[in-house]
C-alpha positions in Angstrom: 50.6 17.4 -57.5 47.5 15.0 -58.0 49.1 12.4 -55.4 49.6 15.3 -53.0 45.7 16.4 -53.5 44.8 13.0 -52.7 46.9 12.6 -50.0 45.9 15.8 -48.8 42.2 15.0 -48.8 43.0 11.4 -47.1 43.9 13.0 -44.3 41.0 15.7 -44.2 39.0 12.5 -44.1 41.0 11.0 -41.4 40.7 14.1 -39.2 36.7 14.0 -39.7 36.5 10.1 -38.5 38.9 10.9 -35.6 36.7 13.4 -34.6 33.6 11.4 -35.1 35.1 8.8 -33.0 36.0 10.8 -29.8 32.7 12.3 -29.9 31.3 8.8 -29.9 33.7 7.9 -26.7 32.5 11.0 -25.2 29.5 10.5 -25.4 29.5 6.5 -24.5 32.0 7.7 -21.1 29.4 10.0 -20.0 26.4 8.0 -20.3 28.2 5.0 -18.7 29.1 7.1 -16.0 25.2 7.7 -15.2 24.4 4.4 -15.7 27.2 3.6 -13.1 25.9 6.1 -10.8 21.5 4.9 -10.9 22.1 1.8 -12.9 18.3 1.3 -12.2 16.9 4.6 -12.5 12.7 4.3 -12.7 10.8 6.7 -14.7 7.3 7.9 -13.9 7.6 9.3 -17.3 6.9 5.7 -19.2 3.5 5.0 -17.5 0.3 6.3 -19.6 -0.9 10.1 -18.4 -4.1 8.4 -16.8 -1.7 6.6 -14.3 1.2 8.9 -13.7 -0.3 9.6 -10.1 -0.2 6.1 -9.3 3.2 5.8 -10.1 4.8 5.8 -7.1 4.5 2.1 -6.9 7.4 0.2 -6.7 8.9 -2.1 -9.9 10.3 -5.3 -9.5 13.7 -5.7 -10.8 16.4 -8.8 -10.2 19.6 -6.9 -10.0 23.2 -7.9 -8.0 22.6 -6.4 -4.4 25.8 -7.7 -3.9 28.9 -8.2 -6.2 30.1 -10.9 -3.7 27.2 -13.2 -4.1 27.0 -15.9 -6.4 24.8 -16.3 -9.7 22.3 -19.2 -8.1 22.2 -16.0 -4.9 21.7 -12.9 -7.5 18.7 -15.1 -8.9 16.8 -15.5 -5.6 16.7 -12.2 -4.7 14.1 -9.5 -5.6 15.0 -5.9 -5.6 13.1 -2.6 -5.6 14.5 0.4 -6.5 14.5 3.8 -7.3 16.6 6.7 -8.8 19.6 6.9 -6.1 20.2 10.2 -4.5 16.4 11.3 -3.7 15.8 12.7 0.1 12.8 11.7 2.6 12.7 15.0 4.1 8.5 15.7 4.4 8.0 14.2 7.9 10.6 16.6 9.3 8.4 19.1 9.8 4.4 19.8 9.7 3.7 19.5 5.7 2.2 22.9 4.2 0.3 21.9 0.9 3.6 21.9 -1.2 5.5 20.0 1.3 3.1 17.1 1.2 3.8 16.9 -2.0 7.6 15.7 -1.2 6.1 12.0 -1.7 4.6 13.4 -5.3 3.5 10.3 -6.7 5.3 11.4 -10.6 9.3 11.0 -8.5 10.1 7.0 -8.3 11.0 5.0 -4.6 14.4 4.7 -3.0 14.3 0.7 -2.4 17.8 0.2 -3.0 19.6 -2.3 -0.4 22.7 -1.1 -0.9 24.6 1.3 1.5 20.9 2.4 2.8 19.9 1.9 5.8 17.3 0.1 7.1 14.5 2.2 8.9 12.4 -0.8 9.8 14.7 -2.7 11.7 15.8 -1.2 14.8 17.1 -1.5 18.4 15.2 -1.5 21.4 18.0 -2.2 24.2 18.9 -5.3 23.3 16.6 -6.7 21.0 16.0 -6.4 17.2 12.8 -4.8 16.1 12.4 -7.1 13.0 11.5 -5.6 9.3 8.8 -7.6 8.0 9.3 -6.2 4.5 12.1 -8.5 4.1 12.2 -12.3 3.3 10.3 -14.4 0.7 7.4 -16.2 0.0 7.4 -19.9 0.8 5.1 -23.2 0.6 3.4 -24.5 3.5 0.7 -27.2 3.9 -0.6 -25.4 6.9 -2.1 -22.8 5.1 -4.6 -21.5 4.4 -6.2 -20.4 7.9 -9.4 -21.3 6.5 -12.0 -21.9 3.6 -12.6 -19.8 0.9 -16.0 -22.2 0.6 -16.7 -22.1 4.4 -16.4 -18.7 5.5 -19.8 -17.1 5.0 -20.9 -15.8 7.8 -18.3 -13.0 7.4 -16.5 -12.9 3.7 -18.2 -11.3 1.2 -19.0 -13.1 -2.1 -16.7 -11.0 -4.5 -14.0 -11.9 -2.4 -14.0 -15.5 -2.1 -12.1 -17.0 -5.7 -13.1 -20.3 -4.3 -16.8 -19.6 -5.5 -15.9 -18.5 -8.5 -15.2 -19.7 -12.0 -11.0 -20.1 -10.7 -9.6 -23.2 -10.8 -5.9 -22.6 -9.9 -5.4 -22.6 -5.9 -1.5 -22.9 -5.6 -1.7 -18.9 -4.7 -3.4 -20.0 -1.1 -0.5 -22.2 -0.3 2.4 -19.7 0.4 3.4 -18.5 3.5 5.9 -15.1 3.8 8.5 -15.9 5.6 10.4 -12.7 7.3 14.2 -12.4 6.3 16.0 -12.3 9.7 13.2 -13.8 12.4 9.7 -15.6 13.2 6.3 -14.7 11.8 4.0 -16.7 14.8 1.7 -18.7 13.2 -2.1 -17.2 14.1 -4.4 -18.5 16.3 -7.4 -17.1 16.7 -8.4 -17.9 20.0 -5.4 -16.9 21.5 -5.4 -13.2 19.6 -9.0 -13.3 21.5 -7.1 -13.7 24.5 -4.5 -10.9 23.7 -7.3 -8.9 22.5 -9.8 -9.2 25.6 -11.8 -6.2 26.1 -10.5 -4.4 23.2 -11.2 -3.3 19.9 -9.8 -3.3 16.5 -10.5 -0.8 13.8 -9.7 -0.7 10.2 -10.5 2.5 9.1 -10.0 3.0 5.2 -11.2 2.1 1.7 -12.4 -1.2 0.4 -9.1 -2.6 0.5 -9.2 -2.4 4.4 -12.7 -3.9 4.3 -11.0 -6.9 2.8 -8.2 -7.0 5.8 -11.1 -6.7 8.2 -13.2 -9.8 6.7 -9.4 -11.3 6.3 -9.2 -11.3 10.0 -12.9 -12.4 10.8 -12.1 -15.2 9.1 -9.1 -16.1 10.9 -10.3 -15.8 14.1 -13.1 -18.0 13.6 -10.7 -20.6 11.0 -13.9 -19.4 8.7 -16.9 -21.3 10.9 -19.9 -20.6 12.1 -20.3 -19.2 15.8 -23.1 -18.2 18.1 -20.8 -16.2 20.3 -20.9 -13.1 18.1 -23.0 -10.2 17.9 -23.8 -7.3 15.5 -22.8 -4.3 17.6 -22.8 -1.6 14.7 -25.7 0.2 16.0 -23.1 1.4 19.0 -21.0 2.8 16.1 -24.0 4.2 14.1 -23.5 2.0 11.5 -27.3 0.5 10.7 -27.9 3.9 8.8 -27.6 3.2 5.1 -25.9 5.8 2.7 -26.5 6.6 -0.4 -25.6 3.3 -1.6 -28.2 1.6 0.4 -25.1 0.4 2.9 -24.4 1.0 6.3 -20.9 2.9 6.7 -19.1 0.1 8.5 -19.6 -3.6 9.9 -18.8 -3.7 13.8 -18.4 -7.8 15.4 -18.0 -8.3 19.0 -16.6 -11.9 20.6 -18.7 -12.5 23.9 -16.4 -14.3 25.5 -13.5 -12.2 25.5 -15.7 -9.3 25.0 -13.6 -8.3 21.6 -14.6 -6.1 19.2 -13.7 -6.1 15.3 -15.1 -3.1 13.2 -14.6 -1.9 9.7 -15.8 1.6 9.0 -15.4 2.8 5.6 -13.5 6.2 4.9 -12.5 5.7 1.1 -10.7 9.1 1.4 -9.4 8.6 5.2 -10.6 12.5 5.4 -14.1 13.7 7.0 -16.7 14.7 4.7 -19.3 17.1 5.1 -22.4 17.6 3.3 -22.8 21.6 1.7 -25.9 22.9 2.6 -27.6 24.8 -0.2 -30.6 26.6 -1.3 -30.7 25.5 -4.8 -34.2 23.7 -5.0 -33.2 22.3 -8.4 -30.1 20.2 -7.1 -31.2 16.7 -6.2 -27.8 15.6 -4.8 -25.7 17.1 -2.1 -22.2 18.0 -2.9 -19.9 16.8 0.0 -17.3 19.2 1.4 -13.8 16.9 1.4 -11.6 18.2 4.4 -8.6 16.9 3.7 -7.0 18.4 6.9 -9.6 16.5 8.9 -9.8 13.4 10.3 -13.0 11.5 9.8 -15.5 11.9 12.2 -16.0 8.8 12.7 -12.4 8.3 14.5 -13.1 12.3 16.2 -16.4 10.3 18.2 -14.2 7.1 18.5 -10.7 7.5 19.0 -11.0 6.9 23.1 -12.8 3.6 22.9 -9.8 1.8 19.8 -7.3 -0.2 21.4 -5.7 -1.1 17.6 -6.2 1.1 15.1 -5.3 0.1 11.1 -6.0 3.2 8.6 -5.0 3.2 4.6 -6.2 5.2 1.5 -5.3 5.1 -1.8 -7.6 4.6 -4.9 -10.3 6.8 -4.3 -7.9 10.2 -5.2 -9.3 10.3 -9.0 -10.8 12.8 -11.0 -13.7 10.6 -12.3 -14.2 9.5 -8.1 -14.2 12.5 -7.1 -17.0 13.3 -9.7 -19.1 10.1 -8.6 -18.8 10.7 -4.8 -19.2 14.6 -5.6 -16.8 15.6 -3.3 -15.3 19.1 -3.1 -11.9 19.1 -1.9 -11.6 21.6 1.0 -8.2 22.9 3.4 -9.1 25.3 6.7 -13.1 25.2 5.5 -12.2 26.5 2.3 -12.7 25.3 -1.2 -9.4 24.6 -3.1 -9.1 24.5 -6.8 -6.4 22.5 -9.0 -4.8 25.8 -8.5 -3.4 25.4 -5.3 -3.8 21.9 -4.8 -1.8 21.3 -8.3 -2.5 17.5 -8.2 -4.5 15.1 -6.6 -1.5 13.0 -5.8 -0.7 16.2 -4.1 -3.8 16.0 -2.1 -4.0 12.6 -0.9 0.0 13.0 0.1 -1.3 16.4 2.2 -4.1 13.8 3.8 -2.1 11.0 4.5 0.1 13.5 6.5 -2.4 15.1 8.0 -4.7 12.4 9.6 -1.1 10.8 10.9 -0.5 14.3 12.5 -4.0 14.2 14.0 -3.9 10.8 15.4 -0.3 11.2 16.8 -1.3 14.3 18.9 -3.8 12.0 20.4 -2.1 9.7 21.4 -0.9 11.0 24.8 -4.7 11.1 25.8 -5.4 7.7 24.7 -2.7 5.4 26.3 -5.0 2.5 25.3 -4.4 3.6 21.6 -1.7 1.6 19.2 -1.7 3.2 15.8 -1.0 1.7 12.7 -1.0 3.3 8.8 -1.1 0.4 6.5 1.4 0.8 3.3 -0.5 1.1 -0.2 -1.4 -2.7 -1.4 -0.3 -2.7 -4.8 -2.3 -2.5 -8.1 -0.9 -4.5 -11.0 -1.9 -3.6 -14.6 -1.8 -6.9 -15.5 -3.1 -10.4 -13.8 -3.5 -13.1 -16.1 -1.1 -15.2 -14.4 -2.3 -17.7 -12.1 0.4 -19.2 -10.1 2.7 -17.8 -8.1 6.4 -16.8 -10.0 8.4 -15.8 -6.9 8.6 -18.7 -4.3 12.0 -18.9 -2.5 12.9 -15.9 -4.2 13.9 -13.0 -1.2 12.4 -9.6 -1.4 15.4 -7.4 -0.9 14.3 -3.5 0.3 16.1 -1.2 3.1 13.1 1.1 3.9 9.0 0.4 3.0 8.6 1.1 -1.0 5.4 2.9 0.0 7.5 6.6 0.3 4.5 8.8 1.2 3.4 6.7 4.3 6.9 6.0 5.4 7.7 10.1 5.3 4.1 10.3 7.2 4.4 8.3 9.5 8.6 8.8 10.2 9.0 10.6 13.9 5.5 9.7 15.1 4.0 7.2 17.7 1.6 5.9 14.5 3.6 2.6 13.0 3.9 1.4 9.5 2.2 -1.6 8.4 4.7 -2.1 6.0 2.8 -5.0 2.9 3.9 -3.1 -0.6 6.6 -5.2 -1.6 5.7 -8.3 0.4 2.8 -8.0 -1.7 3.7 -6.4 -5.2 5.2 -10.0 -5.9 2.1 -11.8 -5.8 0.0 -10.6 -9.0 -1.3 -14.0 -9.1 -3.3 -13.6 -5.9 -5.5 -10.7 -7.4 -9.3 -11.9 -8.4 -8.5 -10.5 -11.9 -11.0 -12.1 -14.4 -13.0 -14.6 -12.3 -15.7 -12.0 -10.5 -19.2 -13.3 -10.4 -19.9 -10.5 -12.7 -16.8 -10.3 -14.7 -16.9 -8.5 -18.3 -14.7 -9.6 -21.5 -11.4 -7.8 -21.4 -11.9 -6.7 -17.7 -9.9 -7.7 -14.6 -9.6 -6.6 -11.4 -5.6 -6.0 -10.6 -6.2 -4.3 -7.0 -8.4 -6.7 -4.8 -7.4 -10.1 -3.5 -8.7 -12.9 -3.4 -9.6 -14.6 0.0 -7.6 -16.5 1.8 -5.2 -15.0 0.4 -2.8 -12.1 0.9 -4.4 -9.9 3.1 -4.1 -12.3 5.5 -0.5 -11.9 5.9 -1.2 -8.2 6.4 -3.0 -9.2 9.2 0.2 -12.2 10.3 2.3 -8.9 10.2 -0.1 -6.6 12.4 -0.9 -9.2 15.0 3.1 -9.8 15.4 3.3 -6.1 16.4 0.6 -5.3 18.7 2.1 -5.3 22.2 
């Protein structure tokens, strides 16, 4: 009778662990089921509250595009991706407030290569529109365009690393090399030549002010010349604002009677000073239309032969504050109420200004639009040489997936430099400002030459 209890309880115990166990495989065939199905799913969740709206920015992973390719080719390829399954559908029709919001900054990117198809690369009869997103950074001697030390008369001092405290240079000696075609070396006089009688406008935040001095220098391999004039007074820019600083810098070449302007628009929306009675406020407040354009391109559109817009950084809480801008849709004041996030709101601009500048563009035939991909911020730059070289950039569609959906079924291109440039952390000026602070670094500007100086490579390749 006592074996039989025993024998009894043996199996009770059995019974429990067999149960155990297929719960266990359960479990473990599900969750390797969902691994199978977004192996490389990314999740807004992980990043800190304070940059949960910035984090639609792509990661860098090195994954197998390819269960053909070898090891040595699985190593030299970089990958961006994103939780598989998600739709681009915001650009199919005009976004309301909510629909804007399609590209909410808390959802991760589709950059997956495989089975996607690739929106930059297309055909036009015959010939292959090439996708400059792809390909790899490379070594060349040729490069840089020009001096860091020389280029004065049109770079701005916290831009130039070669002033500064820096001593590492290796970042100014790669050139990006496009996957499946050319990227024509510049020359600057003949882009003057292309360019005669025109103008080219980078419209945006301080980012864009960096591609504008990016390309001043380029043109002029960073020397002095006599042949230039100041012509911001034709664009109203010798008023000072606020900060003491005209709104934009305007260049013209006399001999091929080009013009290069910058003209600053941090929020890429018009703003409009409130009028009020209060004799005891000492500030105005400024009325933030985020379903206009600026002004500036209203008064300017019909003299622009190339126009380059961006925004990104400026859509915080504590900028908003310090600009004292009111955020405003149909001349009405919105609250967090209906605009729920300020992602939300700079997705709704970025969708709106494209809008605007596409249903001009039948009435300026002279006009070739451009909406420059977000350059990314990296949270950390202490390196200081670069990590990728050789190593392919691998994405189907631009990472940036608000200004892809904004700009998908217009006559407004991409300027496609997310990824191009999210592999290049060492290029930032990080902790070697004239003015830098212990424990600060700036992650979101570049030094120049540098970078921004491919954005401009890629632009010139693609005006007509």
């Amino acid at each position: 009778m006592q074996a039989a209890k025993m024998k009894g309880g043996g199996s009770k115990v059995k019974g429990r662990d067999l149960t155990f166990i297929l719960i266990v495989l359960v479990c473990t065939t599900i969750i390797m089921l969902s691994w199978d199905r977004t192996p490389l799913l990314l999740s807004a969740s992980l990043l800190p509250a304070k940059d949960l709206f910035l984090s639609f920015l792509p990661s860098i992973q090195f994954a197998e595009v390819s269960p053909n390719l070898t090891d040595m080719e699985k190593k030299d390829k970089v990958v961006f991706t994103e939780a598989a399954g998600q739709e681009d559908q915001a650009a199919e029709k005009a976004p309301s407030l909510r629909e804007a919001a399609e590209g909410d900054p808390n959802q991760s990117l589709n950059m997956t290569s495989q089975g996607a198809v690739d929106e930059n690369t297309s055909e036009v009869g015959d010939k292959r529109v090439c996708n400059y997103g792809k390909g790899k950074w490379v070594r060349d001697d040729n490069v840089p365009l020009y001096s860091g030390f020389d280029c004065k008369q049109w770079l701005a001092p916290g831009w130039a690393c070669r002033t500064m405290p820096r001593t590492d240079f290796s970042y100014e000696m790669l050139r990006w090399q496009p996957k499946d075609c050319q990227l024509q070396r510049f020359n600057g006089d003949e882009f003057l030549k292309r360019m005669q009688g025109k103008t080219i406008a980078f419209v945006g935040d301080s980012l864009g002010g960096e591609q504008f001095q990016s390309l001043m220098c380029m043109i002029t391999r960073g020397l002095e010349r006599n042949d230039v004039l100041d012509v911001g007074s034709e664009y109203g820019f010798t008023i000072p604002n606020e900060n003491g600083r005209p709104d934009g810098w305007a260049y013209r070449f006399t001999t091929t009677n080009t013009t290069v302007l910058h003209h600053w628009s941090a929020c890429l929306c018009d703003l409009e000073p409130i009028v009020t009675e209060d004799p005891n406020q000492r500030h105005h407040y400024y009325a933030m239309h985020l379903d206009r354009p600026p002004a500036f391109l209203r008064e300017n559109l019909h003299r622009i032969h190339v126009l380059v817009m961006n925004t990104a950084y400026h859509w915080t809480r504590q900028k908003l504050i310090r600009n004292r801008w009111v955020m405003h849709v149909g001349g009405v004041r919105k609250t967090n109420e209906t605009l729920r996030t300020l992602g939300e709101a700079k997705n709704f601009t970025i969708h709106s200004v494209v809008g605007w500048v596409n249903s001009q563009l039948q009435e300026n035939p002279q006009l070739q639009a451009f909406y420059r991909s977000i350059s990314p911020r990296h949270f950390s730059c202490d390196n200081t040489t670069p990590r990728y070289v050789g190593k392919e950039v691998v994405e189907a569609v631009s990472s940036d997936h608000v200004s892809r959906s904004a700009v998908r079924g217009t006559g407004v291109k991409l300027l496609d430099i997310t990824s191009l440039s999210s592999v290049r952390d060492e290029g930032h000026i990080s902790r070697y400002t004239l003015t830098a602070k212990p424990g600060v670094q700036d992650c979101l500007h570049w030094c120049l030459p540098g970078v921004p100086d491919t954005w401009n490579e890629i632009l010139v390749a693609q005006i007509k």
